[in-house]
Biotite code that builds the C-alpha atoms (Angstrom):
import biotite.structure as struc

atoms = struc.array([
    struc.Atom([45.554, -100.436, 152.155], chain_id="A", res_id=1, res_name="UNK", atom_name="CA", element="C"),
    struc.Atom([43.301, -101.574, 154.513], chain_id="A", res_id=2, res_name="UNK", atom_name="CA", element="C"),
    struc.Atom([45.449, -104.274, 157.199], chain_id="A", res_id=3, res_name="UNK", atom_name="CA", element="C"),
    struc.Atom([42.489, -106.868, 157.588], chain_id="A", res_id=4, res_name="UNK", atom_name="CA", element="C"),
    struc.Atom([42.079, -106.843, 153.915], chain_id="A", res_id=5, res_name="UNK", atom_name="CA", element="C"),
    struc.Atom([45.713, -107.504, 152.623], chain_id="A", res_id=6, res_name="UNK", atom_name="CA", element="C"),
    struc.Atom([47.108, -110.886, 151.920], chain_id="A", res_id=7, res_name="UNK", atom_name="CA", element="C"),
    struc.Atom([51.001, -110.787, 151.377], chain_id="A", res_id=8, res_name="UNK", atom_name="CA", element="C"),
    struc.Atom([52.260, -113.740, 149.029], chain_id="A", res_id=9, res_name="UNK", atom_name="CA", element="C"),
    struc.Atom([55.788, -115.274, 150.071], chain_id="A", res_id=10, res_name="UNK", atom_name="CA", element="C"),
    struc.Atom([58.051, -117.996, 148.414], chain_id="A", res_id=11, res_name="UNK", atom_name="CA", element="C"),
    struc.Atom([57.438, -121.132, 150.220], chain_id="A", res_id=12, res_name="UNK", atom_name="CA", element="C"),
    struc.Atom([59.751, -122.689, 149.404], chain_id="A", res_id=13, res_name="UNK", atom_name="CA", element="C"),
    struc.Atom([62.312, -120.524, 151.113], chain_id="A", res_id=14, res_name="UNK", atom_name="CA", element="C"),
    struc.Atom([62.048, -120.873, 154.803], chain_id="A", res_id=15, res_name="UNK", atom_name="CA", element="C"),
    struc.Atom([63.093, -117.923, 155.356], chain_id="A", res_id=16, res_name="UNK", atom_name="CA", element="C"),
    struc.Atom([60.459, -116.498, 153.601], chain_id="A", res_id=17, res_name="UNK", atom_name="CA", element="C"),
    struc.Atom([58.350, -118.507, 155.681], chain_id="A", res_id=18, res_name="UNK", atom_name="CA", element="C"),
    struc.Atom([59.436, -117.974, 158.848], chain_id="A", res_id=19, res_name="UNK", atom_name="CA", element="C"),
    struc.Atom([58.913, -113.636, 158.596], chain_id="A", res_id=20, res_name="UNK", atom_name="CA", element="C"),
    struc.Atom([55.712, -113.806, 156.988], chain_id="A", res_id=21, res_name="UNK", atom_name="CA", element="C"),
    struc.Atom([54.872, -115.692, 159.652], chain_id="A", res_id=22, res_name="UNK", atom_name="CA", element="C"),
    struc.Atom([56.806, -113.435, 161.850], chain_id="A", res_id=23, res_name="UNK", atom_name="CA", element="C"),
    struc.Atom([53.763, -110.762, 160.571], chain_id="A", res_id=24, res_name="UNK", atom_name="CA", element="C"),
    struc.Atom([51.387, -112.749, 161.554], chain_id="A", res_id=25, res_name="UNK", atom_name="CA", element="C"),
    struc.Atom([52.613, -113.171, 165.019], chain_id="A", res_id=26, res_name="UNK", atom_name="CA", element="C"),
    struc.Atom([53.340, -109.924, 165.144], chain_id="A", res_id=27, res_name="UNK", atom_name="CA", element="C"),
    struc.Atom([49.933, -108.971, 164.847], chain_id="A", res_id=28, res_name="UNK", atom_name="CA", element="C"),
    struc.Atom([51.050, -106.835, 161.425], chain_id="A", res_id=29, res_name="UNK", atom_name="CA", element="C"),
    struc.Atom([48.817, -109.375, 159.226], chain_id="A", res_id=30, res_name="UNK", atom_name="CA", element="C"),
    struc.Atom([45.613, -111.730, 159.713], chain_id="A", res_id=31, res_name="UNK", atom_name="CA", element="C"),
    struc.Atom([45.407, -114.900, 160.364], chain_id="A", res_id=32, res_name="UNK", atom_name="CA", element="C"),
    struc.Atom([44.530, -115.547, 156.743], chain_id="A", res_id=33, res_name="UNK", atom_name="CA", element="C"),
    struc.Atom([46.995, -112.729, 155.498], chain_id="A", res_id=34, res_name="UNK", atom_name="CA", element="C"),
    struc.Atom([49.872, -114.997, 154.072], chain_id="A", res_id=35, res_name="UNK", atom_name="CA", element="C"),
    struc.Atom([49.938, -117.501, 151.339], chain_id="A", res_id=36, res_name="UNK", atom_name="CA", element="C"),
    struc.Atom([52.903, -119.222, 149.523], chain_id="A", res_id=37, res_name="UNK", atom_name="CA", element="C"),
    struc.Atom([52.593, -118.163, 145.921], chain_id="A", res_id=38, res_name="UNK", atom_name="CA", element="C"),
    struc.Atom([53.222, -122.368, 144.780], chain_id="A", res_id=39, res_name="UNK", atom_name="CA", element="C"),
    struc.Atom([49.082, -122.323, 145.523], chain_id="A", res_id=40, res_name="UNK", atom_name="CA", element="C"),
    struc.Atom([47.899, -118.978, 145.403], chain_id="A", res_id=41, res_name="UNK", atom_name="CA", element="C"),
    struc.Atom([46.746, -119.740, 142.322], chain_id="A", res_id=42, res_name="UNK", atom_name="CA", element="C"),
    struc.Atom([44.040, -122.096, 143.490], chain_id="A", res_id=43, res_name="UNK", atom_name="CA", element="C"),
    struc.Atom([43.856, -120.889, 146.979], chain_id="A", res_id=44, res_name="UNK", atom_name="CA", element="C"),
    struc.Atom([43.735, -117.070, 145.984], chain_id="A", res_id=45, res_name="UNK", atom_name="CA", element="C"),
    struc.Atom([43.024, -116.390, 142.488], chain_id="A", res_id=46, res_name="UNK", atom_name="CA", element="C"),
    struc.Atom([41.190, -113.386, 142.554], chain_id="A", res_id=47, res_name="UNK", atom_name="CA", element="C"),
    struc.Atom([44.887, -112.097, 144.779], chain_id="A", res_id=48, res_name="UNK", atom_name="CA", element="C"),
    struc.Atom([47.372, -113.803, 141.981], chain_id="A", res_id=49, res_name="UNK", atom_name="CA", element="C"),
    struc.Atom([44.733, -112.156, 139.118], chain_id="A", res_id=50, res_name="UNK", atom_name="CA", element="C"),
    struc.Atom([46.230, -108.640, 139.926], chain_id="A", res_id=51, res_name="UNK", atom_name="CA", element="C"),
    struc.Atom([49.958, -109.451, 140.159], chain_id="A", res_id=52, res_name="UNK", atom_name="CA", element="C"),
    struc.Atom([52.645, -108.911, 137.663], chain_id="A", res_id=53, res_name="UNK", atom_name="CA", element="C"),
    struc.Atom([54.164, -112.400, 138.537], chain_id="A", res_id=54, res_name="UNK", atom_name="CA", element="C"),
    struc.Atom([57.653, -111.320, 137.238], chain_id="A", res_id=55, res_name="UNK", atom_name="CA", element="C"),
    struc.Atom([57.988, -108.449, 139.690], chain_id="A", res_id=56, res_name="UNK", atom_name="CA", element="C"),
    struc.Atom([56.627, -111.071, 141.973], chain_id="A", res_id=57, res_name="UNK", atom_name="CA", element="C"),
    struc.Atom([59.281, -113.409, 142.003], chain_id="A", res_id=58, res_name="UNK", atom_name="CA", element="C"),
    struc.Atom([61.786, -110.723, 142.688], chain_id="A", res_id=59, res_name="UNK", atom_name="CA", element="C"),
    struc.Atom([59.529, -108.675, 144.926], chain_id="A", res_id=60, res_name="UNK", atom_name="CA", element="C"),
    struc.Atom([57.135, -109.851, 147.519], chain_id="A", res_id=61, res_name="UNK", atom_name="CA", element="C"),
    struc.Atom([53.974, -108.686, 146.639], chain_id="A", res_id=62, res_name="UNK", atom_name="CA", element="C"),
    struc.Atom([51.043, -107.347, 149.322], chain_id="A", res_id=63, res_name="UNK", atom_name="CA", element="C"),
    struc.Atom([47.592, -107.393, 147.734], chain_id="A", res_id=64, res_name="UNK", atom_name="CA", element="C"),
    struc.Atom([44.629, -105.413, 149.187], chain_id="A", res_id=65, res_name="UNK", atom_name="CA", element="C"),
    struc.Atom([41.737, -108.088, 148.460], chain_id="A", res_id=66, res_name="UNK", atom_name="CA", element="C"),
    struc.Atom([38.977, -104.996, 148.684], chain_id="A", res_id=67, res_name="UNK", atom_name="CA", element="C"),
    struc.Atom([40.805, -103.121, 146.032], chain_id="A", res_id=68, res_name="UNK", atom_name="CA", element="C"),
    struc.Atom([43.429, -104.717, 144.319], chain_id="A", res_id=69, res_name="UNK", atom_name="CA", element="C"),
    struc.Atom([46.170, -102.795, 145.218], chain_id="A", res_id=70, res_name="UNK", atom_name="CA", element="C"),
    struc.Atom([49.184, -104.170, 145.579], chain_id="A", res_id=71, res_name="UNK", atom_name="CA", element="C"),
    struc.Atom([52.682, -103.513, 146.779], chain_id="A", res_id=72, res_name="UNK", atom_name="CA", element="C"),
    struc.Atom([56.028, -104.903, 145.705], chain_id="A", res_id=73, res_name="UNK", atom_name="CA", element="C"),
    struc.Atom([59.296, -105.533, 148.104], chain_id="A", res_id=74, res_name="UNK", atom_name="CA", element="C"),
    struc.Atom([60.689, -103.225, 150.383], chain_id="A", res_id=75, res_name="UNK", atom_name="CA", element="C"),
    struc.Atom([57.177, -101.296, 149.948], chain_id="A", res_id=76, res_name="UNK", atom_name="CA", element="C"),
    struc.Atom([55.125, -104.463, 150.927], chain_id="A", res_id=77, res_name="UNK", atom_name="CA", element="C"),
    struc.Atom([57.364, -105.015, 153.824], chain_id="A", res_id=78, res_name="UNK", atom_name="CA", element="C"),
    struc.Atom([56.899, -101.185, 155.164], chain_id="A", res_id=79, res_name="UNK", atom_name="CA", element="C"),
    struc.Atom([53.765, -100.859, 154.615], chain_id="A", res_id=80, res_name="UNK", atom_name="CA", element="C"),
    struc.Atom([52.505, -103.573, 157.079], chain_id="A", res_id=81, res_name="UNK", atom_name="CA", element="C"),
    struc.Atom([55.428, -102.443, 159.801], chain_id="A", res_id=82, res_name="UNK", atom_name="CA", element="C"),
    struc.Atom([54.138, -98.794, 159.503], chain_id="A", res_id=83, res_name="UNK", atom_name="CA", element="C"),
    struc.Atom([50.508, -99.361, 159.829], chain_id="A", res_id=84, res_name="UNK", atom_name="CA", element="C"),
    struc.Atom([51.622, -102.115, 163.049], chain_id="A", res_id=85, res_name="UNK", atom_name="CA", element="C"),
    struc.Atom([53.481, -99.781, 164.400], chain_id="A", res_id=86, res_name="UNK", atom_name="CA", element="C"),
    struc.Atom([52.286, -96.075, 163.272], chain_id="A", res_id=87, res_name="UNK", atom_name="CA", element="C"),
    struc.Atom([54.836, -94.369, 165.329], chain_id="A", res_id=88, res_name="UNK", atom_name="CA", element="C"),
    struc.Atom([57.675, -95.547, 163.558], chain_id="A", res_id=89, res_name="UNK", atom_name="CA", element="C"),
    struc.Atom([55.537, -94.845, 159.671], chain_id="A", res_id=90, res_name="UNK", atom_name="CA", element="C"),
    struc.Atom([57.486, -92.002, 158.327], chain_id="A", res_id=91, res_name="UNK", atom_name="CA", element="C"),
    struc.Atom([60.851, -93.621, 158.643], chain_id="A", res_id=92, res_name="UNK", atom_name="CA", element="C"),
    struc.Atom([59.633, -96.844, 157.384], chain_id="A", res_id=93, res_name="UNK", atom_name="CA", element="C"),
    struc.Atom([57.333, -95.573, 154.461], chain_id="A", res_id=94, res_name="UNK", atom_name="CA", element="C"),
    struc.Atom([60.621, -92.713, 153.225], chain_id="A", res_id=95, res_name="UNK", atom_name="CA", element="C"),
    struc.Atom([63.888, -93.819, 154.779], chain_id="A", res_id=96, res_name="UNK", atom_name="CA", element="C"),
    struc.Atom([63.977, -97.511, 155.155], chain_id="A", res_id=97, res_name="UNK", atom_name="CA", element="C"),
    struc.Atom([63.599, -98.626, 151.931], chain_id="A", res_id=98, res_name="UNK", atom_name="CA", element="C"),
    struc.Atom([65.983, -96.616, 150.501], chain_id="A", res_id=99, res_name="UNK", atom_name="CA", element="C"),
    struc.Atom([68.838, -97.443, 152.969], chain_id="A", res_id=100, res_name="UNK", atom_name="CA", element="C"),
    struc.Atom([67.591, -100.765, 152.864], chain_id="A", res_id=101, res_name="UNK", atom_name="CA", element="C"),
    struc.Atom([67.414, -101.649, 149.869], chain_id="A", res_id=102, res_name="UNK", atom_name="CA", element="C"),
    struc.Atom([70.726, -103.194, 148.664], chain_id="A", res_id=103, res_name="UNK", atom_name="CA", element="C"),
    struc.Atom([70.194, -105.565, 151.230], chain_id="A", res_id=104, res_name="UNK", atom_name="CA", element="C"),
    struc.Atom([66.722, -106.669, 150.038], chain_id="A", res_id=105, res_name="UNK", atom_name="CA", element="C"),
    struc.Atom([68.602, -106.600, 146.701], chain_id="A", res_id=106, res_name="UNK", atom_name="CA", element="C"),
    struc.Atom([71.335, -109.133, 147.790], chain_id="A", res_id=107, res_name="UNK", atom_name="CA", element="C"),
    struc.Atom([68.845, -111.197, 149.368], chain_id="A", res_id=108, res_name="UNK", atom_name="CA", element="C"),
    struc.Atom([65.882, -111.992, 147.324], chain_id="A", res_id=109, res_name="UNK", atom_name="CA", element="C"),
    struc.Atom([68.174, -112.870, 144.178], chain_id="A", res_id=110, res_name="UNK", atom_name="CA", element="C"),
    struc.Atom([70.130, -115.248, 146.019], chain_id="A", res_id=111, res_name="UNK", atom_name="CA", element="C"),
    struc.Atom([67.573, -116.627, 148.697], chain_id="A", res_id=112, res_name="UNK", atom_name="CA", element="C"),
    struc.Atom([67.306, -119.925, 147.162], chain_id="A", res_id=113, res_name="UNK", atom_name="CA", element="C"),
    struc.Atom([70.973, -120.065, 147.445], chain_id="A", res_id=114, res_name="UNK", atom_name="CA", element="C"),
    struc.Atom([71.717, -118.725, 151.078], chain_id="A", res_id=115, res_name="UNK", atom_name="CA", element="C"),
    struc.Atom([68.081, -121.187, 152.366], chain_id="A", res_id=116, res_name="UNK", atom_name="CA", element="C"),
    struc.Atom([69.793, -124.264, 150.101], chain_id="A", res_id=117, res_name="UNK", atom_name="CA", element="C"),
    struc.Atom([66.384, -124.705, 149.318], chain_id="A", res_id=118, res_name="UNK", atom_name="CA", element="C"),
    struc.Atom([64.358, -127.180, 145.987], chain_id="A", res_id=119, res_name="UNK", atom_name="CA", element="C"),
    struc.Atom([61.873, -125.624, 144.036], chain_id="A", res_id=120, res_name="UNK", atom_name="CA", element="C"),
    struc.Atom([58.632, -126.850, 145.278], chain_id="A", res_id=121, res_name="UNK", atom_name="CA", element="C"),
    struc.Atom([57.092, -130.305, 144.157], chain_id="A", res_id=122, res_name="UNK", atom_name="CA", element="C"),
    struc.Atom([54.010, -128.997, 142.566], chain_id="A", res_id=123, res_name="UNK", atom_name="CA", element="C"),
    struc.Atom([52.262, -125.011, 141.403], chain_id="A", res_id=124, res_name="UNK", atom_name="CA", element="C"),
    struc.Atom([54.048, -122.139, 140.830], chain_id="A", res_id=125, res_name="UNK", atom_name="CA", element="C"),
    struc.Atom([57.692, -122.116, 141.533], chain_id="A", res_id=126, res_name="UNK", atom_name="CA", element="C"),
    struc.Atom([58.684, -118.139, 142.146], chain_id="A", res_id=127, res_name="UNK", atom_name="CA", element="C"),
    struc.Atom([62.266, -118.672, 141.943], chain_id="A", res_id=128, res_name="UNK", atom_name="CA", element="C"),
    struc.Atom([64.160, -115.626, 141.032], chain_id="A", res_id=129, res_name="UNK", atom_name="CA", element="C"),
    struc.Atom([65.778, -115.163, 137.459], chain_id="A", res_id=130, res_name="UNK", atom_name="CA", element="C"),
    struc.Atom([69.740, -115.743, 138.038], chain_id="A", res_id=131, res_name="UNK", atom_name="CA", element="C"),
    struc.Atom([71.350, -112.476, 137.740], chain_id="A", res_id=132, res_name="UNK", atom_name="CA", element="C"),
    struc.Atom([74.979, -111.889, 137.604], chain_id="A", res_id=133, res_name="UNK", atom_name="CA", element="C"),
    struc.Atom([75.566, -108.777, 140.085], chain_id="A", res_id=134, res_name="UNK", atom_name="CA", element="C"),
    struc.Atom([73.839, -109.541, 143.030], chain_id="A", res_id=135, res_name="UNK", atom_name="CA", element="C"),
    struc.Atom([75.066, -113.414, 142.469], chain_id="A", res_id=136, res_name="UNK", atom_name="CA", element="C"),
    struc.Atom([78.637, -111.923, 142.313], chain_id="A", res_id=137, res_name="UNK", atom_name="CA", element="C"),
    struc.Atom([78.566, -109.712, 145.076], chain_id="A", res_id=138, res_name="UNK", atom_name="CA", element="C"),
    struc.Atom([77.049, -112.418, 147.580], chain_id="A", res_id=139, res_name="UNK", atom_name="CA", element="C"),
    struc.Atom([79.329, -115.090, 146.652], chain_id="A", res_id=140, res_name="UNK", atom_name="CA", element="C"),
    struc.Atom([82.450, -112.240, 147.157], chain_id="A", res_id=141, res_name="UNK", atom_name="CA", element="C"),
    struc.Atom([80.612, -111.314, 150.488], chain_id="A", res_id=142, res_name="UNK", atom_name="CA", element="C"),
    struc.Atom([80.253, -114.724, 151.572], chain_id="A", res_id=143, res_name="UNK", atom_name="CA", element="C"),
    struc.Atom([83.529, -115.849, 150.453], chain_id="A", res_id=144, res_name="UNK", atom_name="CA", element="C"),
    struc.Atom([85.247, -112.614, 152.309], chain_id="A", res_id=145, res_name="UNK", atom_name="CA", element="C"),
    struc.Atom([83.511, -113.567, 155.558], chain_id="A", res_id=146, res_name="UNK", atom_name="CA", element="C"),
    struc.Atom([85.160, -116.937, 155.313], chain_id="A", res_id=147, res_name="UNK", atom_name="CA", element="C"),
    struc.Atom([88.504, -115.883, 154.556], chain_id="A", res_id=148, res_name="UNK", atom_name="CA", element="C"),
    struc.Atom([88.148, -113.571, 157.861], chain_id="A", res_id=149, res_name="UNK", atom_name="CA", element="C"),
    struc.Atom([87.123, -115.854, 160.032], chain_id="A", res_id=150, res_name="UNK", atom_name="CA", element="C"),
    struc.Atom([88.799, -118.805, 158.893], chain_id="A", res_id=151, res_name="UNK", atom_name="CA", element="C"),
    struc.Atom([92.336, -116.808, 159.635], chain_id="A", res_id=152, res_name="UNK", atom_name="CA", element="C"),
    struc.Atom([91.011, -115.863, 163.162], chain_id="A", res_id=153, res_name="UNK", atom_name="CA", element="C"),
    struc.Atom([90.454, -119.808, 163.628], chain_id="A", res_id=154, res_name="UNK", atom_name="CA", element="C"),
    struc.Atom([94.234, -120.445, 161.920], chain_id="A", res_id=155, res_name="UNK", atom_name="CA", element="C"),
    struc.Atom([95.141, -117.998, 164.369], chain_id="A", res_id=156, res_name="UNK", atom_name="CA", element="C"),
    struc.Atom([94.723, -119.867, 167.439], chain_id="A", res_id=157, res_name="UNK", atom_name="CA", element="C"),
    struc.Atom([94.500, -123.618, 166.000], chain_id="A", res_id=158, res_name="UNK", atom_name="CA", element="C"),
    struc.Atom([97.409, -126.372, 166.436], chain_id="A", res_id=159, res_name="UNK", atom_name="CA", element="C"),
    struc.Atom([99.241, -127.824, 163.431], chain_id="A", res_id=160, res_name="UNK", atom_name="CA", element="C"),
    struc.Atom([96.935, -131.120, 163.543], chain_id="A", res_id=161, res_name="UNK", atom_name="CA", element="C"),
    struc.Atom([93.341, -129.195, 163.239], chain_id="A", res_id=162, res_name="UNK", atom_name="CA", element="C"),
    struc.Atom([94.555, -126.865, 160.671], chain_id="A", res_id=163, res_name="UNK", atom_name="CA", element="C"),
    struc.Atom([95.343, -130.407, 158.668], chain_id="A", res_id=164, res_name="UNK", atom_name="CA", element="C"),
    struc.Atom([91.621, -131.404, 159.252], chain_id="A", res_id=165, res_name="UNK", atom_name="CA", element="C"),
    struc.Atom([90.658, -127.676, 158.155], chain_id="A", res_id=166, res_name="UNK", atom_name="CA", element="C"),
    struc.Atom([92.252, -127.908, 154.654], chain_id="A", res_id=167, res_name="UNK", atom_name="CA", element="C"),
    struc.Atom([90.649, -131.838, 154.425], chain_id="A", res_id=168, res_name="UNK", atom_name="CA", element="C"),
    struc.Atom([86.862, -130.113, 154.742], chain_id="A", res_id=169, res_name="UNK", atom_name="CA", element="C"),
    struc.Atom([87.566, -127.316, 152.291], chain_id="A", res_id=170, res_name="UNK", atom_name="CA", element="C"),
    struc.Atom([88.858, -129.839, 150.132], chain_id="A", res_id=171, res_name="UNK", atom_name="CA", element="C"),
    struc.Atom([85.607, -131.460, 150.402], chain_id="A", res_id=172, res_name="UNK", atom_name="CA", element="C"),
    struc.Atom([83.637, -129.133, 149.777], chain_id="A", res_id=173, res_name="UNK", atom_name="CA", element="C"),
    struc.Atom([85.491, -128.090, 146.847], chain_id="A", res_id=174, res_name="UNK", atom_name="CA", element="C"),
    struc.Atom([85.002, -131.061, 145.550], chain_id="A", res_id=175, res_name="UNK", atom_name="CA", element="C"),
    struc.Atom([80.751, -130.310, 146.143], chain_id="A", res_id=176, res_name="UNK", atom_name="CA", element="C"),
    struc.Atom([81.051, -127.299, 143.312], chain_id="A", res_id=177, res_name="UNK", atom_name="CA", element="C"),
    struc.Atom([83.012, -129.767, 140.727], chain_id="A", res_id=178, res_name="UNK", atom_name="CA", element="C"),
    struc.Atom([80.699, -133.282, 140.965], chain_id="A", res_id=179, res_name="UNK", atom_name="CA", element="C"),
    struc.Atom([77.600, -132.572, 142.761], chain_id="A", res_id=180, res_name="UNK", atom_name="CA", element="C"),
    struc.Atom([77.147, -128.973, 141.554], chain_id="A", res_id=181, res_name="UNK", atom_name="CA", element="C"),
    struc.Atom([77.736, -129.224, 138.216], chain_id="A", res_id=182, res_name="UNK", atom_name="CA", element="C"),
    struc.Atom([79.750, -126.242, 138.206], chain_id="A", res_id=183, res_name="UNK", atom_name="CA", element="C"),
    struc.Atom([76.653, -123.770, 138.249], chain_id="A", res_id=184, res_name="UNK", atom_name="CA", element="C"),
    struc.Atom([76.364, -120.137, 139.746], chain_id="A", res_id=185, res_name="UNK", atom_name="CA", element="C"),
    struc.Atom([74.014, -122.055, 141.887], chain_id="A", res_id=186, res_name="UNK", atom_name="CA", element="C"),
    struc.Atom([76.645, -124.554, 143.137], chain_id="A", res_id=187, res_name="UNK", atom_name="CA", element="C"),
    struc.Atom([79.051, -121.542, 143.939], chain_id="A", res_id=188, res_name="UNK", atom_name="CA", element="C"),
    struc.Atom([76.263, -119.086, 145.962], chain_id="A", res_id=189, res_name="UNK", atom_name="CA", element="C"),
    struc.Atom([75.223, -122.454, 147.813], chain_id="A", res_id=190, res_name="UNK", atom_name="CA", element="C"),
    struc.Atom([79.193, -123.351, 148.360], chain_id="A", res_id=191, res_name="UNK", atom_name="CA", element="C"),
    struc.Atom([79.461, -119.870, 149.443], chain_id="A", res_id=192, res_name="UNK", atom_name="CA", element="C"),
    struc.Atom([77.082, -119.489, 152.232], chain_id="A", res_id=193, res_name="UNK", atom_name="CA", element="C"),
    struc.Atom([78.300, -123.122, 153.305], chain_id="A", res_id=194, res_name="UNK", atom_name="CA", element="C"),
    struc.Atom([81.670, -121.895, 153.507], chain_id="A", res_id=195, res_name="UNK", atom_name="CA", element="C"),
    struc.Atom([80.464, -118.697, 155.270], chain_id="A", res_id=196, res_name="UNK", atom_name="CA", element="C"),
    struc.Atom([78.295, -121.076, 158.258], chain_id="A", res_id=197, res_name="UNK", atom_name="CA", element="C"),
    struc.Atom([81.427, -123.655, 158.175], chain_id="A", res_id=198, res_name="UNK", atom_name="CA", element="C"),
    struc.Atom([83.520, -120.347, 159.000], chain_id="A", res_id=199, res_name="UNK", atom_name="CA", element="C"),
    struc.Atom([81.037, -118.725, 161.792], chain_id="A", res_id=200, res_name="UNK", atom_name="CA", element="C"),
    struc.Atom([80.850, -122.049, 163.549], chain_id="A", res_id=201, res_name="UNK", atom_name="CA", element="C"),
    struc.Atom([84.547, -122.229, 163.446], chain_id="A", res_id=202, res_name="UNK", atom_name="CA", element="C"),
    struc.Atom([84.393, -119.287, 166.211], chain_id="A", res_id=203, res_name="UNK", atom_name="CA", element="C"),
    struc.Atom([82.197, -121.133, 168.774], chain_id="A", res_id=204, res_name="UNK", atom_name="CA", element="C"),
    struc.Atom([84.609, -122.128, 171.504], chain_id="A", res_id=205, res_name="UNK", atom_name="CA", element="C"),
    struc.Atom([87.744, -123.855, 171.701], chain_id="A", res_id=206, res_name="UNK", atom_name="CA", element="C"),
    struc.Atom([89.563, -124.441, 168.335], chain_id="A", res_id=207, res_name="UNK", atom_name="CA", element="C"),
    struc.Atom([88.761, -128.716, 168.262], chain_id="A", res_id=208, res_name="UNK", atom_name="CA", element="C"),
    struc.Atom([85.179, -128.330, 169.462], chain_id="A", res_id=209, res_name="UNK", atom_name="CA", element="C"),
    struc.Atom([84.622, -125.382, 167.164], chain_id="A", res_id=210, res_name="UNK", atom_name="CA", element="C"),
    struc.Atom([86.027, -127.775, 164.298], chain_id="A", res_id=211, res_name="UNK", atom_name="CA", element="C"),
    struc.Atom([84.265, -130.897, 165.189], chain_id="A", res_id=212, res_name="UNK", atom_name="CA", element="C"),
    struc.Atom([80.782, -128.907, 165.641], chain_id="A", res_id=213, res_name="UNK", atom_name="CA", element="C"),
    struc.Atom([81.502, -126.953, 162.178], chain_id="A", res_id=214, res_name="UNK", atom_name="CA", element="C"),
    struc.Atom([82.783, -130.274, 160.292], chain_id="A", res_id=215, res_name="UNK", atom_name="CA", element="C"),
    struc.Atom([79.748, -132.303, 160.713], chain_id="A", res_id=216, res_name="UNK", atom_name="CA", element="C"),
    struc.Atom([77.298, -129.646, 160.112], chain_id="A", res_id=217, res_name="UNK", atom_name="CA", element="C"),
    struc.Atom([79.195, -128.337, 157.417], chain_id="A", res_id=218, res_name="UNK", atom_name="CA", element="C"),
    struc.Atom([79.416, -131.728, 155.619], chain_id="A", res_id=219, res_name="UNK", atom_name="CA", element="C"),
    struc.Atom([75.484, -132.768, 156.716], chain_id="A", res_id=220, res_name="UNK", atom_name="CA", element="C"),
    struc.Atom([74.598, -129.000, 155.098], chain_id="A", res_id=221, res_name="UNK", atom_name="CA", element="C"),
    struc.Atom([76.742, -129.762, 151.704], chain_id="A", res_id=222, res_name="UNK", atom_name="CA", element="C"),
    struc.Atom([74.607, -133.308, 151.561], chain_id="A", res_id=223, res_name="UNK", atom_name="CA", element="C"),
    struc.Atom([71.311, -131.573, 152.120], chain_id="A", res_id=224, res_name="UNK", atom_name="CA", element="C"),
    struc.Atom([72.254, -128.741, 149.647], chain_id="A", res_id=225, res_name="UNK", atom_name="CA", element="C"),
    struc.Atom([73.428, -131.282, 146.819], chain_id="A", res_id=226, res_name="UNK", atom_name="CA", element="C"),
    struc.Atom([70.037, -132.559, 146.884], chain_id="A", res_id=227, res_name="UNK", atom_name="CA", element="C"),
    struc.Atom([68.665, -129.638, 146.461], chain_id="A", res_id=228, res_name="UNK", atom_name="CA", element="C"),
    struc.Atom([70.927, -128.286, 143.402], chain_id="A", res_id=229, res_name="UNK", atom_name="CA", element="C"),
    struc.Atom([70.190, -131.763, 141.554], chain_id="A", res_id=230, res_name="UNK", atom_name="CA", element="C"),
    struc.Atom([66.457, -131.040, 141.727], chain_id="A", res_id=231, res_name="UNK", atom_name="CA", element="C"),
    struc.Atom([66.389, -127.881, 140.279], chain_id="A", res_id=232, res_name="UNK", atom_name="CA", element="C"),
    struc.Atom([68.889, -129.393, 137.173], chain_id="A", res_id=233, res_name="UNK", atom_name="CA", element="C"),
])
């Protein structure tokens, strides 16, 4: 797969998504022209989106040789363009990555809308990924686990009056999955990963600071992620 030739095809509407393919390009691992958000690829690139199995695709990023038509799913895609950028390093990232790698990837691309809080996109081809029950499970439990840990640490060292304010935001945001999420699997992966920020912030200096900083983003994030959730309903 030849690297001025290949094209790799991201979900953009997850910025995350967005921000390493465009990581590759930096990188010098891609073109220029070598990424395009699969909402237009359709129109932009449809000799590219001709040659994909678009189910794989929304699970599994897809690289597409435009010479040949080859094209490479996930973890492949990915270690393909790091080997050829940096050939050195090809053997482990062509054999061993992927398979040590892999649950990650896994947990990731079926809950990325979820973790970025992100809408479908306003118009083309929305590459959301199917809901599925494991990975959804074992993020939320993840997530949720993460909290737990480093909500205690923050318990740990917190007076009797910011522990008060502490149960008032969970209560919020509790009250997020009920009304605005409609009690969805979406509304608990995107209460999870709020829950799992609200908790990492809560570790970032002194325990009223660390409160104040991680109660208004936490609360601004919920808004922003309601939104979101209603427009894919």
């Amino acid at each position: 797969m030849a690297a001025q030739s290949r094209v790799i095809l991201y979900d953009d509407s997850c910025p995350l998504c967005r921000a390493y393919t465009q990581g590759f390009v930096k990188l010098g691992a891609l073109p220029e022209d070598g990424r395009q958000g699969l909402a237009d690829a359709a129109e932009r690139l449809p000799e590219c989106v001709a040659q994909l199995d678009l189910h794989r695709a929304r699970h599994f990023i897809p690289l597409v040789d435009r010479d040949t038509g080859e094209v490479r799913y996930g973890l492949d895609a990915l270690c393909t363009i790091l080997a050829d950028r940096f050939p050195r390093l090809g053997r482990v990232l062509r054999s061993k990555l992927p398979r040590l790698a892999y649950p990650l990837y896994w947990l990731i691309t079926y809950n990325r809308r979820v973790i970025a809080g992100c809408p479908p996109p306003a118009r083309g081809f929305d590459c959301a990924p199917d809901f599925a029950l494991a990975p959804r499970l074992t993020y939320v439990l993840l997530a949720l686990g993460g909290w737990i840990a480093l909500s205690a640490q923050f318990f740990a060292r917190a007076d009797d009056a910011a522990r008060t304010v502490f149960l008032g935001v969970v209560v919020y945001q509790l009250l997020f999955l009920i009304f605005c999420g409609r009690r969805s699997w979406d509304a608990l992966g995107t209460l999870a990963t709020n829950f799992l920020m609200f908790g990492i912030l809560l570790t970032l200096g002194p325990p009223w600071v660390a409160l104040t900083l991680a109660g208004a983003v936490g609360l601004l994030d919920l808004v922003r992620r309601a939104w979101a959730i209603q427009s894919r309903t």
